[in-house]
C-alpha positions as CSV (number, residue, x, y, z in Angstrom):
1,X,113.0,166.8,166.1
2,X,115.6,164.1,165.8
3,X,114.9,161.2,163.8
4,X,116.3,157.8,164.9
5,X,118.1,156.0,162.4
6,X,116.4,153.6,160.2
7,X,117.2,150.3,158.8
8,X,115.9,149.5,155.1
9,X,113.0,147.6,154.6
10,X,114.4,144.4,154.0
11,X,116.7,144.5,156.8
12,X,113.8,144.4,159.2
13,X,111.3,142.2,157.4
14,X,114.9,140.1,158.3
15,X,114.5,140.5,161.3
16,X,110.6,140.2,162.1
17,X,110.7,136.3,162.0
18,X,113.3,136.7,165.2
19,X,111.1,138.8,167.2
20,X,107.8,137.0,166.2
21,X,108.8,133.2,166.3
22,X,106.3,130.3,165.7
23,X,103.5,130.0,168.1
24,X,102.8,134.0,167.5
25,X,99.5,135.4,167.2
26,X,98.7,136.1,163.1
27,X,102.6,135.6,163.1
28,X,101.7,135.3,159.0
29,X,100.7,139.1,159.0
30,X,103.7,139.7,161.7
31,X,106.4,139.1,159.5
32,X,105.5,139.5,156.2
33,X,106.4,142.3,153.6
34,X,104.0,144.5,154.2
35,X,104.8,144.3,158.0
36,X,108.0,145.4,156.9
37,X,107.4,148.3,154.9
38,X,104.9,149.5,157.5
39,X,107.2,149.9,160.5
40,X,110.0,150.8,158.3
41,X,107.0,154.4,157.2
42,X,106.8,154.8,160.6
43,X,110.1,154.5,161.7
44,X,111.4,156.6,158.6
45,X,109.0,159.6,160.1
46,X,109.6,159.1,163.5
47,X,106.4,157.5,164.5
48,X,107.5,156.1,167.7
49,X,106.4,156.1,171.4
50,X,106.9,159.7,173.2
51,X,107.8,161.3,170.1
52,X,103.9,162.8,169.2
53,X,104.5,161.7,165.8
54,X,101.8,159.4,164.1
55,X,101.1,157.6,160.7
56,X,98.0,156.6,158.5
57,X,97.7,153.7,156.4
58,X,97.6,155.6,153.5
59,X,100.9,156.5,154.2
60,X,102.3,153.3,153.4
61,X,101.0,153.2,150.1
62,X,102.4,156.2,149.2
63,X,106.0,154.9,150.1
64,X,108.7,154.8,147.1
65,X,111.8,152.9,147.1
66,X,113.2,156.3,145.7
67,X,112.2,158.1,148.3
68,X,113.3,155.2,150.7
69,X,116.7,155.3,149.5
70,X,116.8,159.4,151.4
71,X,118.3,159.0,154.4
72,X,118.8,162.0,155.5
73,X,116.3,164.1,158.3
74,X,115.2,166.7,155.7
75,X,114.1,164.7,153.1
76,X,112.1,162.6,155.7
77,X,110.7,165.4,157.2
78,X,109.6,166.9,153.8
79,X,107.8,163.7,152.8
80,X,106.2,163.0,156.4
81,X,104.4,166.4,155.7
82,X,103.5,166.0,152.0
83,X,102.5,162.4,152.7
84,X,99.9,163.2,155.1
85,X,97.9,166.0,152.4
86,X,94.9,165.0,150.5
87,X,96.1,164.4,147.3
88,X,94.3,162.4,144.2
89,X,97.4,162.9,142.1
90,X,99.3,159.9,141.2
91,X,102.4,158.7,143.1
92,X,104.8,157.2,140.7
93,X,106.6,154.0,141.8
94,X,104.3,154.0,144.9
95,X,104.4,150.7,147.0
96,X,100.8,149.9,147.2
97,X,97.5,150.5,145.2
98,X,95.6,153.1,147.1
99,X,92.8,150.6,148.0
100,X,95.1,148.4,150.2
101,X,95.1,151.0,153.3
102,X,92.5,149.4,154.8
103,X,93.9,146.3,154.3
104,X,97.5,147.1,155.8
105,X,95.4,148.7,158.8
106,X,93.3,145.8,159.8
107,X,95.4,142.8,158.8
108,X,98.5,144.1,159.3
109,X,98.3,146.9,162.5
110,X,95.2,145.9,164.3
111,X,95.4,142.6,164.0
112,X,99.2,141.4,164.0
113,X,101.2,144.5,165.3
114,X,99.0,146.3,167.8
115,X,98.0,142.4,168.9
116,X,101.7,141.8,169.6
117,X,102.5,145.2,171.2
118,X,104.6,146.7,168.3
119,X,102.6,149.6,167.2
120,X,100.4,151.1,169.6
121,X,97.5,154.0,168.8
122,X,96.7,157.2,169.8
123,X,93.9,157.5,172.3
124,X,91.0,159.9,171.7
125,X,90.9,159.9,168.2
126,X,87.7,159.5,166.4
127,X,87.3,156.2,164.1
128,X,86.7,159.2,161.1
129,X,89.5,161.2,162.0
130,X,91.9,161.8,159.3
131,X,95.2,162.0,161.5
132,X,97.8,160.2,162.3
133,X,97.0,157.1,164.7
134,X,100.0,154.8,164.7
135,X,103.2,154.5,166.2
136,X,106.0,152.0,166.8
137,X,106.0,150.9,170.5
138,X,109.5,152.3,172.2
139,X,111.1,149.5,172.8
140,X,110.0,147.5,169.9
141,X,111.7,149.9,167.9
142,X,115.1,150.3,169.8
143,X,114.6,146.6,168.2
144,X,115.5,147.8,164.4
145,X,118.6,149.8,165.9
146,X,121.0,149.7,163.1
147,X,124.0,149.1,165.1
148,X,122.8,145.9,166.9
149,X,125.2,142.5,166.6
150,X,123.3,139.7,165.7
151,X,123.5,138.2,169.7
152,X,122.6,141.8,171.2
153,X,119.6,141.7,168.6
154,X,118.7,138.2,169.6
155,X,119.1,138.5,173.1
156,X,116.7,142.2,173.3
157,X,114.1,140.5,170.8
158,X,113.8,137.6,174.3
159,X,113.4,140.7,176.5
160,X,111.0,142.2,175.0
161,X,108.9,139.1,174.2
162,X,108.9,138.2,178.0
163,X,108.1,142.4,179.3
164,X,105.2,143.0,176.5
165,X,103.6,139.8,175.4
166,X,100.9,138.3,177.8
167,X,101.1,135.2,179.5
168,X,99.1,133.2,177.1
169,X,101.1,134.4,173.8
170,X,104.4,133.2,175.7
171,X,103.0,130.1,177.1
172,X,101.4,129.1,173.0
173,X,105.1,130.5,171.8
174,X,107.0,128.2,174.4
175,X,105.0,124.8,173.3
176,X,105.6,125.5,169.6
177,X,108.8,125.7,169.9
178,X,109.4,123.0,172.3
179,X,107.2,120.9,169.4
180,X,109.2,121.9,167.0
181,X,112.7,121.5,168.2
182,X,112.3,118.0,170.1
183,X,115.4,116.6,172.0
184,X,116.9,113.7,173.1
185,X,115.3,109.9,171.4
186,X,112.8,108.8,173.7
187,X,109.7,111.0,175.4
188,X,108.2,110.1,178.3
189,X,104.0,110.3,178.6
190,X,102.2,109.6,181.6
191,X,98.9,107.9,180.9
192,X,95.6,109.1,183.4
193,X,96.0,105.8,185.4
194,X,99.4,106.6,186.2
195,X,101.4,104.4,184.1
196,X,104.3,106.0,181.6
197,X,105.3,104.7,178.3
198,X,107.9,106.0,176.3
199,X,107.4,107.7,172.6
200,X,110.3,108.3,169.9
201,X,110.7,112.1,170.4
202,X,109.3,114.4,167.5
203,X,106.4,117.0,167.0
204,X,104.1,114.2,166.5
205,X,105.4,112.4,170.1
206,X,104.9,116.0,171.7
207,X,101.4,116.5,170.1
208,X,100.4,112.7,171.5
209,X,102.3,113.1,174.6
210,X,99.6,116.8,175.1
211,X,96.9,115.2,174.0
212,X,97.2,112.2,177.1
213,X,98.0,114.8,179.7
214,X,96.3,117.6,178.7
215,X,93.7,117.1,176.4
216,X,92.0,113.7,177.8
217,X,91.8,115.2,181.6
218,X,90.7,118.6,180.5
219,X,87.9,117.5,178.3
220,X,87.1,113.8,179.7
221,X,85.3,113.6,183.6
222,X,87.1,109.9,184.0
223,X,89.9,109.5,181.0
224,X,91.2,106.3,180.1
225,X,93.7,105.2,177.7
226,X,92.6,102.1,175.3
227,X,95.4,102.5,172.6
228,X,98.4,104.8,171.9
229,X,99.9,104.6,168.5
230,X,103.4,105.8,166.6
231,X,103.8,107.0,163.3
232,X,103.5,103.5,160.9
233,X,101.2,102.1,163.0
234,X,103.5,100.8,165.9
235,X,101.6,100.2,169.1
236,X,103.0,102.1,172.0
237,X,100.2,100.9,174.4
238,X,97.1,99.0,174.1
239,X,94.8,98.4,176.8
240,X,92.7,95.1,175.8
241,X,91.2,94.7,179.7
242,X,89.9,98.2,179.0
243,X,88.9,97.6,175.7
244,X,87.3,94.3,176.6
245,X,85.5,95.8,179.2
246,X,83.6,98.5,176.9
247,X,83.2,95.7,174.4
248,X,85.9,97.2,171.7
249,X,87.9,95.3,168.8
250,X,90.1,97.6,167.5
251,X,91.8,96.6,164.5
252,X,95.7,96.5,163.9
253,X,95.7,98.0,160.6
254,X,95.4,101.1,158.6
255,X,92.3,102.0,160.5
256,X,93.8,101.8,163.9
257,X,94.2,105.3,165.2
258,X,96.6,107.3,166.7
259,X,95.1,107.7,170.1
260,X,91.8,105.7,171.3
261,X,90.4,107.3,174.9
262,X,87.4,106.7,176.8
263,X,85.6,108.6,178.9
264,X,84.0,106.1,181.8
265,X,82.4,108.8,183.2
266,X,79.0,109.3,182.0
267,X,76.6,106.5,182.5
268,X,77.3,105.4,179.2
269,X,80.7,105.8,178.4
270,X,82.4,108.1,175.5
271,X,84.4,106.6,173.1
272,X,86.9,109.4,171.8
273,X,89.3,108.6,168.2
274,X,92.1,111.1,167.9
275,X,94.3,111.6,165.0
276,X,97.8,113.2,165.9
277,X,98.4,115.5,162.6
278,X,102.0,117.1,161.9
279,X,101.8,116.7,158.7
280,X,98.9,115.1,156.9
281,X,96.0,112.8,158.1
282,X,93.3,114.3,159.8
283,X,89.5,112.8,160.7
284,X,88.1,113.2,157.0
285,X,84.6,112.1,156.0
286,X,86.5,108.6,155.4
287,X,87.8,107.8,158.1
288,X,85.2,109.0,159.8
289,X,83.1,106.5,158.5
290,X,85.9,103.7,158.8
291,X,85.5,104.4,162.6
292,X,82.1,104.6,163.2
293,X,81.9,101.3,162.1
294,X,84.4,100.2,164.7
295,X,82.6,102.0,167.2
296,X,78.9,100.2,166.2
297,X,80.2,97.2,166.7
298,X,81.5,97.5,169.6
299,X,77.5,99.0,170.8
300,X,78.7,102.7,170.9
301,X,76.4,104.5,169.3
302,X,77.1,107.8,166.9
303,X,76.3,110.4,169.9
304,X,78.5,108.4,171.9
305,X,81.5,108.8,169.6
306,X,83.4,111.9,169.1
307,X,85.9,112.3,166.5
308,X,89.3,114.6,167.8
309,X,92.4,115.8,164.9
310,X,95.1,117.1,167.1
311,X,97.4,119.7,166.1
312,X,100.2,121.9,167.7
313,X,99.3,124.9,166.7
314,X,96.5,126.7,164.6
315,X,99.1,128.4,162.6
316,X,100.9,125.6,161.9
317,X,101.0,124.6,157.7
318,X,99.9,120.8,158.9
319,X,96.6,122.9,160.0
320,X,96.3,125.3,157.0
321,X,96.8,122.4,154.5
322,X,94.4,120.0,156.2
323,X,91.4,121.9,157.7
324,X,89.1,121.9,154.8
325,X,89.3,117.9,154.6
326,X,88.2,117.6,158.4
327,X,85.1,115.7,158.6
328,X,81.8,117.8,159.7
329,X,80.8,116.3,163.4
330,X,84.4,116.2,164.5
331,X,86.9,118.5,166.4
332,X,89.9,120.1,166.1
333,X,92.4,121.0,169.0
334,X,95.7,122.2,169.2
335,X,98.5,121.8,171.5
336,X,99.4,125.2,171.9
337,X,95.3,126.4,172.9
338,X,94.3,123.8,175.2
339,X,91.8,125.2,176.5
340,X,90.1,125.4,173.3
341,X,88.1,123.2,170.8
342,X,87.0,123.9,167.4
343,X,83.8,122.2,166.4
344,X,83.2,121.1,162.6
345,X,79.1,121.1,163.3
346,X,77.6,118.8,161.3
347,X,73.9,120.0,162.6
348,X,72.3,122.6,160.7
349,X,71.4,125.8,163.1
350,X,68.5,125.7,165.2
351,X,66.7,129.2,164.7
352,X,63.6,130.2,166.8
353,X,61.4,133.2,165.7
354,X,60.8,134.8,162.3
């Protein structure tokens, strides 16, 4: 058999970040090291689509950067068959402990590569079955071609994206990267009622912008705007008449938030405060609190208040860094899942039986 040629480790985790951009699902695991050195086993033994070769876990771990450094087909060959026998001996220089198979399986194939197309498995295998399981996906691994220019790279990584990623893992990439790259100085939202107001363009005008035209219809039966806020507290829109109506005094200061709706819908309407989060300040217990407040004494009581942080992606660091500081009884959503919300429950389980 003819091996294809391999780049080094390093050279491909170089190059994972390209083919996995933000917005990908458990990009983290995607693109790290380990990512790396796993597809650069299986490309090193020829594990790849249509050529019946396959890899364990275990594998991996037995890696060396000595025996990395062989190129050529006979030593690659050689170690393909030795690394697949039971062996209890130790494996000097060996990348990984020999516990951390199960971890590059799960975290790392299942859950990242197989997720995203790059590796696939081999049917009809038994879940105890000590052979090989895992292969690169063909065209994923014409990816790590060691003769590609850095545009033919770039411009193959887009195809493949667009043939072997589903519509929902293009669509979340697309927003995150539109969220993150911005363009031009103003942003245009359109509020339920029709009217447009513009925003300073940034992630946290695109994340406000989602949560007005996405968010508020998606979730709300009748949406209305009441106030629409920038960064340092400028006011973008405020509807008082609204406000008025629903008996609200909203504040112009630190407890103003980023985005107050209402949902006139329900016989008693739904008051709905929404934090915009890029980079820090979610709904905490605190503010919370601060709003509630607001919200009493304007005769909305706590079950008709609903506390929303907004995000643009659930991978995103603003997310990671802030999600144990959301308050219990509140919600998180995120740009790039609308369809989704994540509830913070701040009612204990009811259980029946026992």
């Amino acid at each position: 058999m003819s091996l294809p040629h391999v780049l080094s480790w390093p050279e491909i985790h170089a190059r994972l970040p390209v083919i996995f951009p933000d917005g990908s699902a458990n990009r983290e695991h995607c693109i790290w090291e380990i990512a790396a050195k796993t597809i650069f086993v299986m490309a090193y033994v020829g594990a790849v689509e249509g050529l019946s070769v396959w890899i364990r876990p275990d594998q991996v771990t037995r890696m060396t950067d000595d025996q990395a450094a062989k190129p050529d087909a006979e030593a690659r060959g050689a170690w393909a068959k030795e690394s697949m026998k039971p062996s209890k001996a130790d494996v000097p220089g060996r990348w990984y402990a020999v516990n951390t198979r199960e971890s590059i399986r799960d975290d790392t194939i299942r859950y990242a590569l197989i997720q995203n197309g790059a590796v696939i498995e081999k049917p009809g295998l038994s879940t105890t079955s000590p052979a090989g399981r895992y292969a690169l996906q063909a065209e994923f691994a014409d990816l790590l071609a060691p003769d590609l220019d850095e545009a033919t790279f770039i411009a193959k990584a887009s195809a493949w994206r667009a043939k072997h990623l589903n519509a929902g893992a293009l669509a979340r990439i697309a927003i995150v990267r539109r969220g993150a790259a911005g363009g031009g100085q103003y942003e245009l939202v359109t509020f339920p009622n029709g009217e447009t107001r513009r925003l300073t363009t940034g992630p946290s005008a695109d994340i406000s912008k989602a949560v007005i035209e996405v968010f508020a219809p998606k979730f709300l039966e009748k949406p209305g705007v009441i106030s629409l806020s920038e960064s340092g507290n400028k006011v973008v829109a405020r509807d008082d008449e609204l406000a008025k109506a629903i008996g609200l005094v909203i504040p112009a200061d630190k407890n103003l938030p980023d985005i107050v709706l209402v949902d006139l819908g329900p016989s008693h309407p739904l008051l709905v405060f929404v934090e915009v989060v890029h980079t820090d300040g979610p709904v905490n217990d605190t503010r919370r609190t601060a709003l509630l407040l607001i919200a009493e004494g304007a005769g909305f009581p706590p079950q008709h208040v609903a506390f929303v942080t907004a995000f643009l992606d659930r991978a995103s660091p603003a997310f990671r860094k802030t999600v144990s500081s959301l308050a219990w009884g509140s919600y998180a959503w995120f740009a790039s899942e609308p369809d989704c919300l994540v509830v913070f429950s701040g009612s204990p389980l009811q259980i029946k039986g026992g």
